[in-house]
Structures are given as C-alpha cells and as structure tokens.
Backbone bond lengths (Angstrom), bond angles and torsions (degrees), N, CA, C in turn:
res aa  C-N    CA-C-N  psi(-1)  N-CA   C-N-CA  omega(-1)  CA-C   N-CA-C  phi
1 X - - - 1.445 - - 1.534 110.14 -
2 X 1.283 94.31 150.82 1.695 105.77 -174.07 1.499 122.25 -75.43
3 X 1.289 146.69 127.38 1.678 129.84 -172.95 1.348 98.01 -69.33
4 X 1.552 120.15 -179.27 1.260 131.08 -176.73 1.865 92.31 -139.12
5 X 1.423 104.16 -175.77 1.468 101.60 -167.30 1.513 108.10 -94.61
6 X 1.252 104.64 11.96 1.404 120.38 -176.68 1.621 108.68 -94.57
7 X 1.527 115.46 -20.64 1.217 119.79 -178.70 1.543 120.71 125.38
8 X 1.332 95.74 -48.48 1.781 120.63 -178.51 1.269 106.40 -71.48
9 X 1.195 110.48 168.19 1.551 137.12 171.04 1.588 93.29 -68.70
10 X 1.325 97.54 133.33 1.506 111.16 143.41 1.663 141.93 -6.25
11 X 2.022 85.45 -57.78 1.474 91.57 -175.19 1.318 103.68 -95.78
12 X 1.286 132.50 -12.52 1.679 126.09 163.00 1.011 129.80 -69.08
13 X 1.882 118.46 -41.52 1.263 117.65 153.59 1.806 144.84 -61.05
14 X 1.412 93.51 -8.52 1.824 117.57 -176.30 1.839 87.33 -81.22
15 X 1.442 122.36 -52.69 1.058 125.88 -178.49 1.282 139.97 -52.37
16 X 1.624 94.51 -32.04 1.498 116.36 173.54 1.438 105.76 -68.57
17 X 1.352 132.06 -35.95 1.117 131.14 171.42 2.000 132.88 -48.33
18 X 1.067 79.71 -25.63 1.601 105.56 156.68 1.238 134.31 -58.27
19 X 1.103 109.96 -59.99 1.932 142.03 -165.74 1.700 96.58 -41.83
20 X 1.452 129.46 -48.30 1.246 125.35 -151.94 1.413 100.90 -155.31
21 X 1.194 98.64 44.49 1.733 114.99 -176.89 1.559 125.84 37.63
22 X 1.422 99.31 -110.94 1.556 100.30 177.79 1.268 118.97 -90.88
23 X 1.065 117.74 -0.17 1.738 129.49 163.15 1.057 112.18 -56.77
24 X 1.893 128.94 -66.77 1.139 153.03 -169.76 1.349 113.66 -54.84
25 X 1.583 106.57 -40.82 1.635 134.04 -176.39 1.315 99.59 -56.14
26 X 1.540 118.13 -63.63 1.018 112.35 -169.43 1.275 119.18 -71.09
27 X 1.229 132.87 -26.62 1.276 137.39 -178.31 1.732 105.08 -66.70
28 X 0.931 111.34 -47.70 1.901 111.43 -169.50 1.808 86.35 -78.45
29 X 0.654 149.10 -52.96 1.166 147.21 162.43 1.452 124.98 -10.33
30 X 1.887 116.70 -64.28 1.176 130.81 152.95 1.514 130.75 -45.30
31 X 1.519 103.65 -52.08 1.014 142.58 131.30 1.648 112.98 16.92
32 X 1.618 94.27 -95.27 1.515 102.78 -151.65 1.916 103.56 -129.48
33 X 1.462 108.62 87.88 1.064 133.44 -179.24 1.851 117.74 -39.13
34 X 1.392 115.87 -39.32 1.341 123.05 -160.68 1.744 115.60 -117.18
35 X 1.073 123.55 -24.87 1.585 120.64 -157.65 1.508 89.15 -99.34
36 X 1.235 118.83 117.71 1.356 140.73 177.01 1.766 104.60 -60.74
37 X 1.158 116.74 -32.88 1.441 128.65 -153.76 1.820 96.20 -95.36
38 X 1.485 117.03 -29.63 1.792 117.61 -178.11 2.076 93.17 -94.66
39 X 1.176 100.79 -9.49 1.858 98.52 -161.36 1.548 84.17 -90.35
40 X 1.186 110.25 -59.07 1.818 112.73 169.38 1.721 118.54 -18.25
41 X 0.931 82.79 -89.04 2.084 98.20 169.71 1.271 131.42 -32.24
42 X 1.815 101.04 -43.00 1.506 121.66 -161.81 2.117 88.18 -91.53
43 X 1.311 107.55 -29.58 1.576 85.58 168.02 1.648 127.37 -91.71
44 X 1.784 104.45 -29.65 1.524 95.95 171.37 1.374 107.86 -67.39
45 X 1.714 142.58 -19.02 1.289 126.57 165.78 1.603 108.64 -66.47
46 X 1.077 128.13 -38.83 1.112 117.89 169.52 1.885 138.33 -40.81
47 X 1.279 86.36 -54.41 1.977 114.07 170.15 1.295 102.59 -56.65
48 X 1.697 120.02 -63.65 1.314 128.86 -145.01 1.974 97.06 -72.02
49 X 1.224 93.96 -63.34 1.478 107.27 -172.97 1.527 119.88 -45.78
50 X 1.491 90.92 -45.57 1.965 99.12 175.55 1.367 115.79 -80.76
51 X 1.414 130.85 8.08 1.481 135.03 154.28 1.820 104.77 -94.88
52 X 1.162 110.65 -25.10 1.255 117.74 -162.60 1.879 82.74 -83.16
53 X 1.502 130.22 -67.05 1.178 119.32 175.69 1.374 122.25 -34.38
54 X 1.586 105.29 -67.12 1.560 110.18 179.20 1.566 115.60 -43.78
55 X 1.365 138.31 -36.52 1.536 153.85 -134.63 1.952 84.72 -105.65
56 X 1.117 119.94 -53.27 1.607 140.69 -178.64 1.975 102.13 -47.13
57 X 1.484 102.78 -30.26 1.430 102.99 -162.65 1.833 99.08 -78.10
58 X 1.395 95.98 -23.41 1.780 95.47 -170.22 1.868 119.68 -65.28
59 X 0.979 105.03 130.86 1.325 97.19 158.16 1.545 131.70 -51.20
60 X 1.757 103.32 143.79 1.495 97.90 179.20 1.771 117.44 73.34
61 X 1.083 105.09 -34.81 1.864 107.82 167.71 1.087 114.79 -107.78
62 X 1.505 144.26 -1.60 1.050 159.97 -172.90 1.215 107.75 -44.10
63 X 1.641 109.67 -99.97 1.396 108.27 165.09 1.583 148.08 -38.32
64 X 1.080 101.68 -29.72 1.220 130.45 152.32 1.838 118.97 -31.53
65 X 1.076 73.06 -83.41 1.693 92.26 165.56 1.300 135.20 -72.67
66 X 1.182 101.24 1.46 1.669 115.42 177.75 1.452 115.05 -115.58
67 X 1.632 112.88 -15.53 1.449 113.78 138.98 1.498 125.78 -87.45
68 X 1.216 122.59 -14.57 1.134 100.65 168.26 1.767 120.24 -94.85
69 X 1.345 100.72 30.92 1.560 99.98 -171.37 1.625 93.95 -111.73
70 X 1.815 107.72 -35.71 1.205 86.26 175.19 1.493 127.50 -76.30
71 X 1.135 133.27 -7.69 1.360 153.51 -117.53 2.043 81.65 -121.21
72 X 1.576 109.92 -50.02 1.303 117.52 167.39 1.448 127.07 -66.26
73 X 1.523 107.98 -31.62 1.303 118.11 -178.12 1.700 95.83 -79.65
74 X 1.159 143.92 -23.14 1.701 143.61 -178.62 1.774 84.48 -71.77
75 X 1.035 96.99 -79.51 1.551 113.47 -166.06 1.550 111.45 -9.89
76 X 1.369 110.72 -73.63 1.330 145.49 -161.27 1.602 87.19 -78.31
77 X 1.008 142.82 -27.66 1.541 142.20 -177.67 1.594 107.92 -80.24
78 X 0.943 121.20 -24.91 1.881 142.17 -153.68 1.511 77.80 -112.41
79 X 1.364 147.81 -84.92 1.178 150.45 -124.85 1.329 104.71 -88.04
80 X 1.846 112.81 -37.69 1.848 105.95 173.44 1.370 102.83 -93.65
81 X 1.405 127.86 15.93 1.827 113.87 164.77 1.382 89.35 -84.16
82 X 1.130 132.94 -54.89 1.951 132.08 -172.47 1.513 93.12 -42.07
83 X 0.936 137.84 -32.68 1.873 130.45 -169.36 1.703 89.19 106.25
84 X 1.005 146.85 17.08 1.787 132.20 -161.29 1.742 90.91 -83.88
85 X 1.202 115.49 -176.11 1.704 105.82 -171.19 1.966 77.00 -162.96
86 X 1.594 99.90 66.32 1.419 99.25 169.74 1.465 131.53 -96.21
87 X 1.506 115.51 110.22 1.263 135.51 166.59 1.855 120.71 -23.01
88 X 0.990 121.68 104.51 1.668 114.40 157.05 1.133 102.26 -56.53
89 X 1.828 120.11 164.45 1.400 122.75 141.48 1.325 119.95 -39.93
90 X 1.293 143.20 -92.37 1.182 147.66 -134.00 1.908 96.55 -111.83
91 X 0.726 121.39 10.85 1.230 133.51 -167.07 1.138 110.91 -93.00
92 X 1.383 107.13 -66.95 1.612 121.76 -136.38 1.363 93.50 -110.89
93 X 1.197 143.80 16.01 1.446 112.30 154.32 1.804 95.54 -119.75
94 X 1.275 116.01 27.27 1.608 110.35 159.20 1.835 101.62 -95.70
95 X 1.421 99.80 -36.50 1.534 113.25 168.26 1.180 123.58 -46.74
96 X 1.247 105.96 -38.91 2.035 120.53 -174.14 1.398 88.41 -79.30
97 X 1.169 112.62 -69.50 1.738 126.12 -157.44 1.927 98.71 -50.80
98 X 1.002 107.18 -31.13 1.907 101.35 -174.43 1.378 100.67 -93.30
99 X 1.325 129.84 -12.65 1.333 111.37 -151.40 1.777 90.05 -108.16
100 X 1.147 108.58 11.87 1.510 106.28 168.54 1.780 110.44 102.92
C-alpha cells in the first residue's frame, strides 16, 4: 500500500474517512491533496453521510436511519482497511468522478 501525506497507508487513511462521517471526509480531504484512492473515500463519506444526516432529521425514519448509517459506516471502515475501493450506488461514481 501506498503512504499518504498524513504518514499512513492508504488503506488506513481511506478508512479514517469513515470514523465520523462527513466530518472526517472533509478533513482527510483538506488533508491529503494527491492519492486518488484517500480523495475517493473522503468524498463518498462525504455524499453518503450528509444524506444519511439530513434523512436522520425526519420523523419516524430517524432511527432507522441512524442505524443503518452506522452499520454502513463499520462496513465501509472494514472493507477500505482491506485496500477494497468499494463503490456506493449513487455515491461512488460522483466520488470517482471528483476525486480525479
């Protein structure tokens, strides 16, 4: 795996992007100017999480959606420490497409 300018591997820092959703996103984002593979992550956490926030505000789906966000946020945390570079639906090719 490739380092990032943060120090870490690639696939630890793509992961970190996870941890605290679109917060985190944005931060590795600022972050880390060049590695297509941490810029990837740090924007589908971005997309995913801030529909997942906004979606959390509704009544009646709330909870709902606030377990299944964390349940996504594990997922996607487990799957970019392996190095995997897995696509959401609607996500991940605005993710690909920005991240260069």
């Amino acid at each position: 795996m490739e380092k990032t300018s943060t120090g870490l591997s690639e696939n630890v820092t793509g992961s970190l992007c996870y941890c605290l959703g679109w917060i985190t996103g944005i931060v590795f984002l600022l972050i880390e100017r060049k590695n297509k593979f941490v810029r990837f992550h740090a924007f589908q956490s971005i997309l995913v999480f801030s529909a997942v926030t906004f979606l959390s505000r509704i009544p009646f789906v709330d909870g709902l959606v606030s377990v299944l966000g964390i349940i996504l946020a594990m997922v996607m945390i487990f799957t970019t420490a392996q190095g995997k570079k897995y696509k959401l639906p609607w996500a991940g090719n605005l993710a690909e497409k920005w991240a260069g």
